[in-house]
C-alpha positions in Angstrom: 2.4 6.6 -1.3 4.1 3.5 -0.5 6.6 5.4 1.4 4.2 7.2 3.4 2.6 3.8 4.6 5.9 2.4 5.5 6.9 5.9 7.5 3.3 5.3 9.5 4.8 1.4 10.1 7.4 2.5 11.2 5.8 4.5 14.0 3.4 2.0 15.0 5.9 0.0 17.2 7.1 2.7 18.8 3.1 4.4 19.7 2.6 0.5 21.2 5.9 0.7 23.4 4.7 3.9 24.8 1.0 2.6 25.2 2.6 -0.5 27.1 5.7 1.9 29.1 2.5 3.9 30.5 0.5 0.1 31.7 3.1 -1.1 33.4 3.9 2.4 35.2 0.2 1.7 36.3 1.2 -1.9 37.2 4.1 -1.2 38.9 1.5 0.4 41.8 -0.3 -3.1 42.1 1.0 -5.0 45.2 3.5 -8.0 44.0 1.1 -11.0 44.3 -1.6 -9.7 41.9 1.2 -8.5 39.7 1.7 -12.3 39.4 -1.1 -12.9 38.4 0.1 -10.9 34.7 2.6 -13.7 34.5 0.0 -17.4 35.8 -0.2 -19.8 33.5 -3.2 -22.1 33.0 -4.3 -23.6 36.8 -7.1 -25.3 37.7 -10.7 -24.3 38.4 -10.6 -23.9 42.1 -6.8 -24.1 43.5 -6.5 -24.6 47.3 -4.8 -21.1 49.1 -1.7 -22.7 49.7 -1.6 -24.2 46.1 -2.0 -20.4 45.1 0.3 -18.8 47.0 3.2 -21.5 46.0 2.3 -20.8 43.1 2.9 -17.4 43.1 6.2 -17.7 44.7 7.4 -19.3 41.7 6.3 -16.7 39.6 7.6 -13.9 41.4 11.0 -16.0 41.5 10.9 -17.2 38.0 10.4 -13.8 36.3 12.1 -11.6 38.8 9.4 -9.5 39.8 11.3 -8.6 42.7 13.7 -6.9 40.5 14.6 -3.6 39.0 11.4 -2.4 37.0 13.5 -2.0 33.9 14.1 -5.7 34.1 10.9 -6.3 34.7 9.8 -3.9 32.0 11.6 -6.4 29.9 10.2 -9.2 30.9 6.9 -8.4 30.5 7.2 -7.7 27.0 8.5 -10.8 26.3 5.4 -12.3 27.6 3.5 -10.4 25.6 5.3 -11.4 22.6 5.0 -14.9 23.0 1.2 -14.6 23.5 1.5 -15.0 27.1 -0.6 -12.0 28.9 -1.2 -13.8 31.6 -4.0 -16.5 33.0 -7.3 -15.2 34.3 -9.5 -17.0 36.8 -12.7 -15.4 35.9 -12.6 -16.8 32.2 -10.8 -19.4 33.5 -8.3 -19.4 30.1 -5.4 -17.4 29.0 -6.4 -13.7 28.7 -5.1 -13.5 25.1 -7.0 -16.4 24.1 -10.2 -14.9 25.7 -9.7 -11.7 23.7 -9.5 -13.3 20.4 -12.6 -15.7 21.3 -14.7 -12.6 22.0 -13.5 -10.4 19.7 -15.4 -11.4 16.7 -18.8 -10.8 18.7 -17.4 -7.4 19.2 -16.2 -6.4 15.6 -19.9 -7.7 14.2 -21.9 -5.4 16.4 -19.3 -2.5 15.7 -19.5 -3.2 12.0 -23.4 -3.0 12.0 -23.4 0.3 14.1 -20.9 2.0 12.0 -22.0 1.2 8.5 -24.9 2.8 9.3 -24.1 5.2 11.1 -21.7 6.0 8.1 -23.7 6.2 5.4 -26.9 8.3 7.4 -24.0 11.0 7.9 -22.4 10.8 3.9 -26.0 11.5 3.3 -26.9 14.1 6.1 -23.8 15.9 6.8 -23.7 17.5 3.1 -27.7 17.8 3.3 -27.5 20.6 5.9 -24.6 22.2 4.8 -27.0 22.5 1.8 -29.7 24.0 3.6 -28.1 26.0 6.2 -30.1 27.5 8.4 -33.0 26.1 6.9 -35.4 23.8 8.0 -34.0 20.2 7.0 -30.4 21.9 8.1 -32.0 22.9 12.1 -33.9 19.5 12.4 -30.6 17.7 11.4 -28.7 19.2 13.8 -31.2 19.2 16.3 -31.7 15.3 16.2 -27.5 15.1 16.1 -27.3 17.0 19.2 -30.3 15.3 21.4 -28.3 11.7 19.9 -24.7 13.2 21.0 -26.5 14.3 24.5 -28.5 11.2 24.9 -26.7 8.4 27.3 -26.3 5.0 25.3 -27.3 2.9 28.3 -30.2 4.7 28.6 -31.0 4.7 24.9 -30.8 0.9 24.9 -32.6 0.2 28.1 -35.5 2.1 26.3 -35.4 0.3 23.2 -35.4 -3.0 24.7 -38.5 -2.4 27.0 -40.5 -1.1 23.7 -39.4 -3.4 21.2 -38.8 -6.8 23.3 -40.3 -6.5 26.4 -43.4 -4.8 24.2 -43.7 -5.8 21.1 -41.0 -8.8 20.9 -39.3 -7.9 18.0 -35.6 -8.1 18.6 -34.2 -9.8 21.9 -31.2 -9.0 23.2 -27.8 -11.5 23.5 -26.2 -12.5 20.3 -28.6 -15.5 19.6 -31.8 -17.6 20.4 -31.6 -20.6 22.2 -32.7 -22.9 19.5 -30.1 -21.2 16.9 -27.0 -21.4 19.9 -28.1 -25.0 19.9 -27.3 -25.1 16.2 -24.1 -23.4 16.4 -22.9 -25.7 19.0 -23.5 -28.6 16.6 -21.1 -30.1 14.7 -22.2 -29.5 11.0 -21.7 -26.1 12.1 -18.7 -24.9 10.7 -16.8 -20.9 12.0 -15.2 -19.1 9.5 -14.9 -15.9 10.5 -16.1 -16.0 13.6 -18.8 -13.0 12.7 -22.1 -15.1 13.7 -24.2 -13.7 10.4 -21.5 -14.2 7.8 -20.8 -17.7 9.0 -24.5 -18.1 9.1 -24.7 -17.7 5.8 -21.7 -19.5 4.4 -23.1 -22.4 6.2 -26.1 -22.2 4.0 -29.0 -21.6 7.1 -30.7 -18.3 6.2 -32.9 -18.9 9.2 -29.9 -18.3 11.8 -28.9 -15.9 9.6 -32.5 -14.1 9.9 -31.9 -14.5 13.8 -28.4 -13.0 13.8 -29.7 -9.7 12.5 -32.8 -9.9 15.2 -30.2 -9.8 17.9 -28.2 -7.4 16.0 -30.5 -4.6 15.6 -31.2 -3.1 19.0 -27.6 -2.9 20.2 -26.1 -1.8 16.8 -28.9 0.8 16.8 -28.1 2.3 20.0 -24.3 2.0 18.8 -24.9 3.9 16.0 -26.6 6.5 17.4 -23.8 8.2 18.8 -21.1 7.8 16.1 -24.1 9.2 13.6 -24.3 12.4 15.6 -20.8 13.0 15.7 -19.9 12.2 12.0 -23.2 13.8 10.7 -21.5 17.6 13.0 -18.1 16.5 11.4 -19.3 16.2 7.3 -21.8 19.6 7.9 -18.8 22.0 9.0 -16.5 20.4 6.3 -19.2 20.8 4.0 -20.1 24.6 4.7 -16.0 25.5 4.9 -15.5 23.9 1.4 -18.5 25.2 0.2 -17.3 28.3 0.8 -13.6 28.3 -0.6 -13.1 30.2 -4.1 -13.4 26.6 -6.4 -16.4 26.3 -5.5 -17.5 30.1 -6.2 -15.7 29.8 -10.2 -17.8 26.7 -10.6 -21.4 28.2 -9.6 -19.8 31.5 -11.9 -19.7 28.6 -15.0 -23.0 27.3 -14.0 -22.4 24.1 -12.9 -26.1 22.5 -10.9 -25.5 22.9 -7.2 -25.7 18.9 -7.1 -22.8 18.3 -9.2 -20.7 21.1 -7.4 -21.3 19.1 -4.0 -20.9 16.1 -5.2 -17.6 16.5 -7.4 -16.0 19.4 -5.6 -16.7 20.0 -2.2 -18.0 16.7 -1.1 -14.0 15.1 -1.3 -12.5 17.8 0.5 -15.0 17.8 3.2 -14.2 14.1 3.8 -10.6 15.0 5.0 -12.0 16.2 8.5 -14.3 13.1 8.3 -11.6 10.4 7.8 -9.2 12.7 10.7 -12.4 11.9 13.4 -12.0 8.2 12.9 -9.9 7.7 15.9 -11.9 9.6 18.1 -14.4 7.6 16.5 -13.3 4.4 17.2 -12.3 5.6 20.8 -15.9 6.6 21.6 -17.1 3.2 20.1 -14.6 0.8 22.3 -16.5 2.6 25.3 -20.0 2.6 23.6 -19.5 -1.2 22.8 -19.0 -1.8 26.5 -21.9 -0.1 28.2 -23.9 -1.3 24.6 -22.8 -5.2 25.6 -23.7 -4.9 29.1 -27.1 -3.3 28.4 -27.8 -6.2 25.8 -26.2 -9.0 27.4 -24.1 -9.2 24.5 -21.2 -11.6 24.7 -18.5 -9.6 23.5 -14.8 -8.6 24.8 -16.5 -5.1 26.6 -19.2 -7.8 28.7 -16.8 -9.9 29.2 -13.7 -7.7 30.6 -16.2 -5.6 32.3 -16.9 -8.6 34.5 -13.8 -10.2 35.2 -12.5 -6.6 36.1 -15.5 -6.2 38.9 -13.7 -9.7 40.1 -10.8 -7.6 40.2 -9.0 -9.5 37.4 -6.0 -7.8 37.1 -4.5 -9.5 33.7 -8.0 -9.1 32.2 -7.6 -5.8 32.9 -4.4 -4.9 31.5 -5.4 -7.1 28.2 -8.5 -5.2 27.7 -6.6 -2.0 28.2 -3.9 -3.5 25.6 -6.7 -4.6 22.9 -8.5 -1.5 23.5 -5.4 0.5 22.6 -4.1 -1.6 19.6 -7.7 -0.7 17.9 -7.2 2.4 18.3 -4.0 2.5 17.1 -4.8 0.5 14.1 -7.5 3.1 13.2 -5.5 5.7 14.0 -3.3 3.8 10.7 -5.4 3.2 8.7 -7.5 7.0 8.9 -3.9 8.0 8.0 -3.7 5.7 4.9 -7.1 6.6 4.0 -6.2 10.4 4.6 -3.5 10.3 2.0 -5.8 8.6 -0.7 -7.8 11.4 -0.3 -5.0 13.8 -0.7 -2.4 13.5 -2.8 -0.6 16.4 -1.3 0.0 14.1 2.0 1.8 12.1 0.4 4.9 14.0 -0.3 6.1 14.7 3.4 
């Protein structure tokens, strides 16, 4: 086992040269001034023209961006190394240190869309197999296929207008204005950075209470769409491994059809399940942004999103480098999780 993990670490340097050998092929079409830009350090709000443009002669000089690409391959990854991806005037901070502030915004709403959306499909997936062709099986698969079809934006913008702008249940952003008045204070201590948790270990139940107001509405229409897809996943898996020959010699010894689901075929069905999860996570990165746009949420999808429509190129490539180490990272651990399930993975 241990050597399987370390065969998948070993790969995972080589997957993020190629996801950054294939950026900077993309960046290498950018004109040489906003290729600068990758390299700015931290400047001043509103810099005159010429203080810009000085500026970016030093740049180009200093890392030799009117060199050989290889070189400047090189020196670009160095950058990125040393934490330096570059200085964006939109967030007005380094890119990587707008990433990180973000991302805990983002890994809360994609932690209350999947769990959800997780545990509806553990249940529903083996439920039709069950029943194929039956009536729980058709209006299963029916509701997964209108949720796969159904656009998120859309999804969300109807939510809100029936259970905010309606009935005034759950408002969108990530928190009231008395409660972001709170968390601005200074008895207010971040541990995590996940707005609920932190709520909690702080001892106020009230923001806590607020944090899963805000919460519900985007992680709802989140889920939607990774329930549909993992719900189609778990039924096939489920009617193939209900059909192999183990499953036949234990109905023969007259095992309930319960326990034969849920000892025999249910494992093996969760092999194509845990395979999904980086097409999973791939659909959420995208979901999360159109989801944080529609909510107002202040996660790293709003927030690259808007820089990028300033035509912030280093918030650009960041986003496209954070957006590829998650998937990456899933991509891992699915692989991990894959072997656990398997013992026979783990031999080659």
């Amino acid at each position: 086992m241990l050597r399987y993990i370390a065969r998948r670490l070993l790969a995972l340097p080589v997957v993020l040269l190629l996801v950054t050998l294939v950026l900077f092929v993309l960046m290498w079409q950018l004109p040489l001034e906003q290729r600068a830009m990758l390299y700015m350090p931290s400047i001043k709000a509103h810099p005159t023209e010429a203080e810009l443009a000085r500026l970016t002669e030093q740049i180009i000089e200093r890392h030799g961006l009117d060199r050989p690409a290889p070189v400047q391959y090189l020196a670009w990854l160095r950058n990125l190394a040393r934490g330096q991806w570059g200085y964006s005037p939109t967030w007005r901070q380094n890119v990587l240190e707008g990433l990180l502030r973000r991302a805990p915004a983002t890994l809360e709403l994609a932690l209350a869309a999947m769990i959800p959306a997780i545990a509806l499909a553990l249940w529903l997936g083996p439920l039709a197999a069950r029943y194929r062709h039956r009536l729980p099986d058709q209006a299963i698969r029916l509701a997964a296929s209108v949720a796969w079809a159904f656009p998120a934006f859309i999804l969300g913008l109807l939510l809100m207008n029936l259970f905010y702008a309606r009935l005034g249940w759950f408002p969108p952003e990530r928190w009231s204005l008395w409660a972001g008045q709170v968390v601005r204070a200074e008895p207010f201590r971040w541990y995590t950075g996940l707005y609920g948790l932190d709520a909690l270990l702080n001892g106020r139940l009230d923001l806590a209470v607020d944090a899963l107001r805000h919460l519900v509405l985007p992680a709802a229409t989140l889920a939607v769409a990774q329930w549909a897809l993992l719900t189609r996943v778990l039924r096939a898996a489920m009617l193939e491994a209900l059909s192999q020959d183990y499953v036949s010699t234990a109905r023969a010894k007259g095992l309930p059809e319960r326990q034969i689901v849920r000892r025999h075929a249910q494992r093996n069905a969760l092999l194509p399940l845990i395979s999904t999860g980086g097409v999973a996570v791939s659909l959420l990165i995208t979901g999360t942004v159109l989801v944080e746009l529609v909510f107002s949420y202040p996660g790293v999808g709003r927030g690259a999103v808007q820089a990028i429509l300033a035509t912030d190129v280093p918030v650009a490539v960041g986003f496209a480098l954070f957006a590829g180490l998650v998937t990456i990272l899933a991509s891992l651990l699915a692989d991990v999780l894959y072997a656990v399930a398997d013992p026979r993975l783990r031999l080659y």
